[in-house]
N, C-alpha and C positions, 0 to 999 in steps of 0.2 A: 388107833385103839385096836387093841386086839382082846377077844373073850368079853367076859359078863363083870366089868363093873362099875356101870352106872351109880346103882345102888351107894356104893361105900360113896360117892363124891356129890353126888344128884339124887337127895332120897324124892322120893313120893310118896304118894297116898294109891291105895290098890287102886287095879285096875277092872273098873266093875264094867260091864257091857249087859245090858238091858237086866242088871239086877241082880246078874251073876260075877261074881268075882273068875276074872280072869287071870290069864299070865302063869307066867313061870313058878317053879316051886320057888328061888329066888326073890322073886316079884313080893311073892307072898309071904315069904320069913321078914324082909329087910321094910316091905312098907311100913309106914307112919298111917297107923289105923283110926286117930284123931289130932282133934286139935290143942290136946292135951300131950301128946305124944311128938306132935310141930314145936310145939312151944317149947318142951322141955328137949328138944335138940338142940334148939335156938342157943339155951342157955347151959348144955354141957360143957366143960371143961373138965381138966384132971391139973390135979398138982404138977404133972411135967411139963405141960404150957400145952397139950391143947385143948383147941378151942374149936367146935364145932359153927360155931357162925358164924367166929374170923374166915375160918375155912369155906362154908358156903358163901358170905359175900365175895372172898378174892375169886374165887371159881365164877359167878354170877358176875363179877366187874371182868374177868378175862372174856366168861360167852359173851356180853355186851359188847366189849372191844371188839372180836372176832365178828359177831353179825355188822357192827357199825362199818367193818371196813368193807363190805360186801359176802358173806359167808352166809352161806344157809344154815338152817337151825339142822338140816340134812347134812350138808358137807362136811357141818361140826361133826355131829354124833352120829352119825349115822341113819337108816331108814328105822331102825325098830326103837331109836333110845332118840331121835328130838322128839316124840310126841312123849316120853316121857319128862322131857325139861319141861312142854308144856303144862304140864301136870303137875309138875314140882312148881312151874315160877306161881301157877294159878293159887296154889295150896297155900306159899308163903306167902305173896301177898296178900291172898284175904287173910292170914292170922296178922299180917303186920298193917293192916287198914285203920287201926284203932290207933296209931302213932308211936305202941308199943317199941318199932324200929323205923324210924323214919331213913334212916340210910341207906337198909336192906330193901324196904319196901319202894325208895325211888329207882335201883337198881332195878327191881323185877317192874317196875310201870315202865321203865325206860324197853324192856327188854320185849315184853308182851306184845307190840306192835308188829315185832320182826317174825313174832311165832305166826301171826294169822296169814302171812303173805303165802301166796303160793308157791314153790320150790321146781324149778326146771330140773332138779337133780333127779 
């Protein structure tokens, strides 16, 4: 990976730190500010076939594969962008807990254990 873009493939919710919104100007244009704003990514598309949530589950079924085979949530993305996967798996799964996507949502519970480990990298 080279440069800034998490965002366009791994969104999240801002980055607040003791109340204050943090991060980048970046950070702060591309986050998903609610769970009104989660959902309705969930379910964008365009008439020319994409799809944004095809799109986030094959991304979220590749990070799975990759941490399953031994990769850190670091090794993946880097030191400043896995604590934003964190961020992003915690945000989808809680909007997909109600059964809304049960496919999406076993993908990020599969994946959340691998986030809490500690990282030698």
């Amino acid at each position: 990976k080279s440069s800034c873009w998490m965002w366009f493939t791994i969104p999240t919710p801002p980055h607040i730190v003791n109340g204050v919104e943090r991060g980048s100007s970046v950070n702060r244009k591309f986050a998903l500010r609610s769970d009104e704003e989660a959902r309705a990514f969930l379910k964008f598309e365009t008439d020319d076939g994409v799809n944004l949530r095809e799109n986030y589950v094959a991304i979220m079924t590749a990070v799975l594969e990759q941490l399953q085979a031994g990769r850190s949530p670091t090794s993946l993305l880097g030191h400043f962008d896995a604590p934003k996967l964190a961020s992003s798996v915690q945000l989808f799964e809680r909007i997909t807990s109600d059964g809304c996507d049960p496919d999406l949502h076993r993908v990020l519970q599969e994946i959340r254990p691998f986030l809490s480990k500690k990282s030698s990298d």
